[in-house]
C-alpha positions in Angstrom: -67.3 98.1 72.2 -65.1 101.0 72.3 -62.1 101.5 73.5 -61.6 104.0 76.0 -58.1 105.8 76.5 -59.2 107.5 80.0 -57.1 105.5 82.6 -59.3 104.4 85.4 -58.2 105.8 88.9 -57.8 102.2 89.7 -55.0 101.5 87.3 -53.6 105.4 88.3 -53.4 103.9 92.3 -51.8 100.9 91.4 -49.3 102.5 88.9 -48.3 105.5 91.4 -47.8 102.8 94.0 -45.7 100.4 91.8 -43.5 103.5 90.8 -43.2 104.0 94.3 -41.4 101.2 94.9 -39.7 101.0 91.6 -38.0 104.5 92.7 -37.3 103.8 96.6 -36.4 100.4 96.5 -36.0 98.6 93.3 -33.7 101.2 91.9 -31.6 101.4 94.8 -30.5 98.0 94.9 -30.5 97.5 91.1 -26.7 97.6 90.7 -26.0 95.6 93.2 -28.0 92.8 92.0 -26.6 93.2 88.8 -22.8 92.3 89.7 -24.1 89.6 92.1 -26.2 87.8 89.1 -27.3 84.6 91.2 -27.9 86.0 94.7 -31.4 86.7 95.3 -33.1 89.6 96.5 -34.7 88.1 99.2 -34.2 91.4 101.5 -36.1 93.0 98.6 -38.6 90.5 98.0 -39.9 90.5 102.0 -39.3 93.9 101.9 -42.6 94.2 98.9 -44.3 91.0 99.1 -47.3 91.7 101.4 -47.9 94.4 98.3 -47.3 92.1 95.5 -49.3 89.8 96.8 -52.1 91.9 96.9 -51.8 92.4 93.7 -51.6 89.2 92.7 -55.0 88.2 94.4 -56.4 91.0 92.7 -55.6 90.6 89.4 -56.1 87.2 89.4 -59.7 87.7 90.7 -60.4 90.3 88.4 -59.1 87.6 85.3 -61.4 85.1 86.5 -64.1 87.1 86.9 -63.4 88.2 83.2 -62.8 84.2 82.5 -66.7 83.8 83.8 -68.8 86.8 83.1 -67.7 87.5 79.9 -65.1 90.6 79.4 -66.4 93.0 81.9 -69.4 92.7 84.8 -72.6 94.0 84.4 -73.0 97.7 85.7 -76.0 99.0 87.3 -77.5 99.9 84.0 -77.4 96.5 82.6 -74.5 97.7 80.8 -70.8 95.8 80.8 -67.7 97.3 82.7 -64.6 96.8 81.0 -62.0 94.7 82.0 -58.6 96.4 83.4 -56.9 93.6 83.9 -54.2 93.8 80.9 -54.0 97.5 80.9 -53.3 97.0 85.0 -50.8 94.5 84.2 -48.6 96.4 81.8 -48.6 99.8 83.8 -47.2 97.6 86.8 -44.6 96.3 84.9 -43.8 98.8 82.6 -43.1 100.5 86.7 -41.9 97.4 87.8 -39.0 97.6 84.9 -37.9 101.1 85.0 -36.4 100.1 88.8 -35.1 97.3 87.6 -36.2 94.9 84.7 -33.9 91.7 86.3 -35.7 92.3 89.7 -38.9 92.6 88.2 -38.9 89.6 86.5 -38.7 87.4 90.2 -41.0 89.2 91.7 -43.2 86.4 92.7 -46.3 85.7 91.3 -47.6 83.3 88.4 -46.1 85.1 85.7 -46.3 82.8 82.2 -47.3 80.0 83.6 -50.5 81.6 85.1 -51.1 83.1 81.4 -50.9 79.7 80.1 -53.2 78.0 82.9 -55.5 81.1 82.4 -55.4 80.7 78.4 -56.6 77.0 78.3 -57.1 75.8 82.1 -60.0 73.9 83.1 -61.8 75.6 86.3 -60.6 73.2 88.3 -56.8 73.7 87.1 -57.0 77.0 87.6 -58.3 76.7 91.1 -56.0 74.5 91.7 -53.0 75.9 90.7 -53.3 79.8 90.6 -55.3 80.7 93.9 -52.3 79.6 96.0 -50.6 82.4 94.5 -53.3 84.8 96.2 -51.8 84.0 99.8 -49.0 82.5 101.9 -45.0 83.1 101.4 -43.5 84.1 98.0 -43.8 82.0 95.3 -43.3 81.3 91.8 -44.5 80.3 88.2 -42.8 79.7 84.9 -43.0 78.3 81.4 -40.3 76.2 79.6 -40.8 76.0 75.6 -37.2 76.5 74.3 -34.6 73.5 73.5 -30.9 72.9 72.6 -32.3 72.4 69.5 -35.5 73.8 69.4 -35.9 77.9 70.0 -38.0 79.8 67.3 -38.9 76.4 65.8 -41.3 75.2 68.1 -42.0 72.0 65.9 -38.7 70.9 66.8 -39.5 70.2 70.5 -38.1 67.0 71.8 -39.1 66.9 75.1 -41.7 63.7 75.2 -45.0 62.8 77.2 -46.1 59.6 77.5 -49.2 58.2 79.3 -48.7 55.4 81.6 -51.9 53.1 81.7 -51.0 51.4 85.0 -50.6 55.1 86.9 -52.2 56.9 84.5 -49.6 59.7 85.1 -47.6 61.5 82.1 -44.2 60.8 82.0 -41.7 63.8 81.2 -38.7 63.0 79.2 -36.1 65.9 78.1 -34.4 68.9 78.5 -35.5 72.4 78.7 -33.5 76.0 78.6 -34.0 79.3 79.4 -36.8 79.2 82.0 -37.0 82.2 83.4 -37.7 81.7 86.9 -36.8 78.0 86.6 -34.9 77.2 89.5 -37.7 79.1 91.7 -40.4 77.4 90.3 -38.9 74.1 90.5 -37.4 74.5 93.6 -39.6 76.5 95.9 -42.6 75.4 97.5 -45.7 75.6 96.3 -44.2 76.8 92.2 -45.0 75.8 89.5 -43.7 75.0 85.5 -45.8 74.7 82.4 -44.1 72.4 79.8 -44.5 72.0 76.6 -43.5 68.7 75.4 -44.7 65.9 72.6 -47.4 63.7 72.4 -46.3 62.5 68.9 -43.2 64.0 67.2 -44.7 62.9 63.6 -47.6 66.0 64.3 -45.3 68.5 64.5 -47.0 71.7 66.5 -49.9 69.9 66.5 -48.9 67.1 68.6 -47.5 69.3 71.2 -49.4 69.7 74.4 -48.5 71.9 77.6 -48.8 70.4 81.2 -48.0 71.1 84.9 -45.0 70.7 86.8 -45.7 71.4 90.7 -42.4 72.8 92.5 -40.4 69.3 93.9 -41.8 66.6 91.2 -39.2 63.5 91.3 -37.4 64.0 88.0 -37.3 67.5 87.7 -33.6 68.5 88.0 -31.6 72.2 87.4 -28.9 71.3 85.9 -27.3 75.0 85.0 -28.3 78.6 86.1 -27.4 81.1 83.1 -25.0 83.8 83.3 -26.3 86.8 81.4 -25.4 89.8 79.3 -28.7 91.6 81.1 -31.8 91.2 83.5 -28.7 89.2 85.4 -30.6 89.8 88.7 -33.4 87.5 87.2 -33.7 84.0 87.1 -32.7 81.8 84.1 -32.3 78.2 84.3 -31.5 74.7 82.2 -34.3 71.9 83.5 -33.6 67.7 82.7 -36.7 66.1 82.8 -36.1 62.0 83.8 -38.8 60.1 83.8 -40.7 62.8 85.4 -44.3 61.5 86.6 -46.9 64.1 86.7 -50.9 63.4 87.6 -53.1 62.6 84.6 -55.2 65.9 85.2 -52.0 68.1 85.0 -52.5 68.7 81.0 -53.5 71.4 79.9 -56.0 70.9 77.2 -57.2 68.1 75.2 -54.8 65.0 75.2 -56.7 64.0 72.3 -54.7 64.4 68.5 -56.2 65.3 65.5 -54.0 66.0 62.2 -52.4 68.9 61.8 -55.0 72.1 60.9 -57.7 70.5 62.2 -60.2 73.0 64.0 -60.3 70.8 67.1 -56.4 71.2 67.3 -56.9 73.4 71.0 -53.8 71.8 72.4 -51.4 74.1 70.9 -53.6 77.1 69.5 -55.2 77.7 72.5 -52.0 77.5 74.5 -50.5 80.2 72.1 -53.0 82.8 73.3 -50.9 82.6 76.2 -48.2 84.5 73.7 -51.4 87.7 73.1 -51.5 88.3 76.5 -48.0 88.0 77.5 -46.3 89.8 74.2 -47.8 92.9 76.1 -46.0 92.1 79.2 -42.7 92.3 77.3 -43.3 95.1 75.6 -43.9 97.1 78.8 -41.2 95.9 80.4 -38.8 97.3 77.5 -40.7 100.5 77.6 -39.7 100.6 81.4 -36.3 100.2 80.4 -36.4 103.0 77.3 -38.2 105.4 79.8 -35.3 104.8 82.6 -32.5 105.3 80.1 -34.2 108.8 78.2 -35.6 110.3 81.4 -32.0 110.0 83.1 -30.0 111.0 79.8 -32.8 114.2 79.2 -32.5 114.9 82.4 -28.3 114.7 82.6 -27.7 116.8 79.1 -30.5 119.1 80.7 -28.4 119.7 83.7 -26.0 120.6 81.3 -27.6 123.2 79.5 -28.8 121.1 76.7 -32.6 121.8 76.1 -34.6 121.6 73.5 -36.9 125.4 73.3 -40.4 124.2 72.2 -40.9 127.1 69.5 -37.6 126.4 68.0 -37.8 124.7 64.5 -36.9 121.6 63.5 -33.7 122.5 61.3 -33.0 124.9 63.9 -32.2 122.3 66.6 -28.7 120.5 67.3 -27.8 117.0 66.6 -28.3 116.1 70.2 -31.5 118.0 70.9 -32.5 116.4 67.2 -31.7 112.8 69.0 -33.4 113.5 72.3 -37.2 114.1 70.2 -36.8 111.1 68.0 -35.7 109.3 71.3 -39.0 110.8 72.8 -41.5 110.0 69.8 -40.2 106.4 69.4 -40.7 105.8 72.9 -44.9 106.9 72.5 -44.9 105.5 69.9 -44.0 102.0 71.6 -46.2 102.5 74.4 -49.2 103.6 72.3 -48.9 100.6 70.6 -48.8 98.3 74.0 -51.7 100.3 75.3 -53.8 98.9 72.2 -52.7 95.5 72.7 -53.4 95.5 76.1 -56.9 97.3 75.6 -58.0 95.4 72.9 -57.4 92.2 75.0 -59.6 93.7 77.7 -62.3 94.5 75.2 -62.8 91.1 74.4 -61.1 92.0 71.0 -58.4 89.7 68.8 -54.9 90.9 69.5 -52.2 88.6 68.3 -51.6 91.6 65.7 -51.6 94.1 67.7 -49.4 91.8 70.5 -46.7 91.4 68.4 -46.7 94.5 66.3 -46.6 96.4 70.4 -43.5 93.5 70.6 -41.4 94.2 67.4 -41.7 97.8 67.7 -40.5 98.0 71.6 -37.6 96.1 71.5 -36.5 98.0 68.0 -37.3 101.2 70.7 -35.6 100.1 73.6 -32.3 98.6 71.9 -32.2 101.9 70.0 -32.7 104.4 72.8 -30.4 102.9 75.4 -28.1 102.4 72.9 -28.2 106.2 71.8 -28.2 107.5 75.5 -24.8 105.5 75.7 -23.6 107.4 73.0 -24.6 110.8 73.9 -23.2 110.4 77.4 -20.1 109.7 75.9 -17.4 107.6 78.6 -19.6 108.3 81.5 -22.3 106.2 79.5 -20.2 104.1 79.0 -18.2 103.0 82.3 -20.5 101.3 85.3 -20.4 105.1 87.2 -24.1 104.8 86.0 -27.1 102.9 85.4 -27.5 103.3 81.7 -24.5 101.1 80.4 -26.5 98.1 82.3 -30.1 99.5 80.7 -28.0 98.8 77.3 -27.3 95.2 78.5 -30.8 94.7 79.6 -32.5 96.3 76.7 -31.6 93.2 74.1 -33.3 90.3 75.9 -36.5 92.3 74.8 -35.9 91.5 71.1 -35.3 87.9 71.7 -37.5 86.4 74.4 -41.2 86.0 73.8 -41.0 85.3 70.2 -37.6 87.6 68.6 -38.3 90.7 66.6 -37.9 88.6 63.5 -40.5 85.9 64.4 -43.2 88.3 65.4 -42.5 90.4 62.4 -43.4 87.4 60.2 -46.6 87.6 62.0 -46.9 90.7 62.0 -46.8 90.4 57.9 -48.8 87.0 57.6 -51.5 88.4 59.8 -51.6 91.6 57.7 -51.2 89.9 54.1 -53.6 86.9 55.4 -50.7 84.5 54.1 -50.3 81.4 56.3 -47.3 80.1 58.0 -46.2 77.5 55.2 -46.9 80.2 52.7 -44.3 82.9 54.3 -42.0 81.5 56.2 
């Protein structure tokens, strides 16, 4: 099926009306939730969620519709409509994050934890647990894979489940870090947590198994909200599971274990497609960032006098005007590559290259450009007078989260090279 590049007026309503609100209300309130890291925006959040939820219940229809019909509903013609639901998804966020990428990030709605229910979820599960998101008040999803002792090495999880035959309920043991939205999730009604814990330690990856947290469970305790370098407007939290009971039907997947590289092993490598569908999601979100940072820095050194004439040559052209094109071409180059990722995901089409190739190269973009746009605003850049010394702080977080830059780049190679994991490491 081919891809098509046209964006469909759909995606062009929803994007004008997300940068809407990223301009007139997001970006107005963006350094204040910055220097007041744990209070929420609730004032914010009222203010947009009738809209968000909208989209919410629309793009979750849309993904279920995709789930059910096959990638795209039959036109007319007999002939299949491609899905939009990815491409929607990262031109709302990529919106979403030039306002503000902390803010962004709560903004109710499923987030990961919807990805993960929509990767591997039963029908019923994902009834269940994703069409309350579609109405009522504001709430929340998350996802909780990283440890003390366990962040890129996801083999290394401690966190236990263990069926108990007299309840047949799974009991959580352990202790998880870094949720984003974790103390909304736990805490709020109606949210909810996908956890990825253990059902035997000796299987390494493939013993692992994620499973539903509802928003209240006895057990689930925040024990520490993070204070942040960026995104400090968003949500990060440390969760101690105790003997955390959860209903038997609350896994995700197969509970059943088969050795490790088995083809029935769905547990864990169908939960990772979560990863192709969310990598996207991150790489929009730094691309928000990049484009917030250049636009105001062109825009500044324009007011300035500094322009760049477009039949100028290239050796003609000063340092800074040499900057501000290779500032501008790294930052298409980033979103071209998120497009694909998003596109080929809509096709029906394998992604996990193109996922995390769209994720290495937009974090490299967005550390890079905010960090130049410091530098060419010289002390103004600099002090907290403006925006862009905060777009530096929130521009890291991109390399690290979802996989780091270094992770994905093995995959990156080991997809490309056809080497497995044990043979490149």
């Amino acid at each position: 099926m081919p891809i098509e590049f046209e964006i469909p007026e759909s995606v062009k309503n929803q994007s004008n009306l997300t940068e809407m609100v990223a301009e007139q209300v997001i970006r107005k309130v963006s350094r204040y939730f910055d220097e007041h890291e744990h209070e929420r925006p609730w004032e914010y959040i009222n203010f947009i969620w009738p809209f968000i939820q909208q989209m919410e219940a629309a793009n979750l229809k849309r993904s279920l519709e995709v789930k059910k019909n096959g990638h795209g509903k039959a036109s007319g013609n007999g002939q299949k409509k491609q899905s939009t639901f990815q491409v929607r998804m990262i031109h709302m966020i990529e919106n979403l994050s030039w306002g503000d990428a902390g803010i962004y990030l709560c903004t109710p709605s499923s987030a990961l934890a919807g990805a993960a229910i929509q990767a591997v979820g039963t029908p019923d599960q994902k009834e269940r647990f994703l069409d309350r998101f579609t109405h009522g008040k504001p709430k929340w999803g998350a996802m909780a894979m990283t440890e003390p002792q366990a962040g890129s090495d996801t083999s290394n999880i401690q966190t236990t489940a263990r069926l108990d035959p007299e309840t047949n309920e799974w009991v959580l043991n352990g202790e998880k870090i870094f949720v984003t939205n974790g103390s909304l999730a736990s805490r709020e009604s109606e949210g909810i947590l996908v956890i990825w814990a253990t059902l035997d330690r000796s299987l390494g990856r493939a013993g692992m198994r994620p499973f539903v947290v509802e928003a209240g469970t006895p057990g689930m305790t925040v024990t520490k909200l993070e204070e942040k370098l960026g995104i400090r407007a968003s949500d990060t939290a440390a969760i101690v599971f105790q003997d955390c009971r959860i209903p038997y039907d609350n896994i995700l997947g197969s509970p059943e274990l088969k050795k490790p590289g088995a083809r029935t092993e769905k547990g864990f490598k169908g939960a990772m497609k979560t990863f192709d569908s969310s990598r996207p999601w991150v790489a929009a979100s730094a691309m928000g960032i990049a484009r917030a940072a250049f636009e105001f820095t062109r825009d500044t050194l324009a007011a300035q006098g500094i322009t760049i004439p477009v039949d100028a040559a290239y050796h003609e052209l000063s340092a800074i005007q040499r900057d501000l094109l290779d500032m501008e071409t790294q930052l298409k180059a980033g979103w071209l590559l998120t497009v694909r990722s998003a596109a080929l995901m809509d096709a029906g089409q394998p992604n996990s290259l193109e996922a995390s190739m769209a994720k290495v190269k937009s974090g490299q973009v967005v550390t890079r450009i905010t960090q130049k746009c410091v530098e060419l605003l010289g002390p103004l850049g600099y002090s907290r007078e403006l925006l862009v010394e905060k777009w530096m702080r929130d521009a890291k977080i991109n390399d690290i989260y979802e996989g780091t830059g270094q992770i994905n780049t093995l995959i990156v190679a080991r997809r490309i090279l056809g080497y497995t994991r044990k043979e490149l490491k």
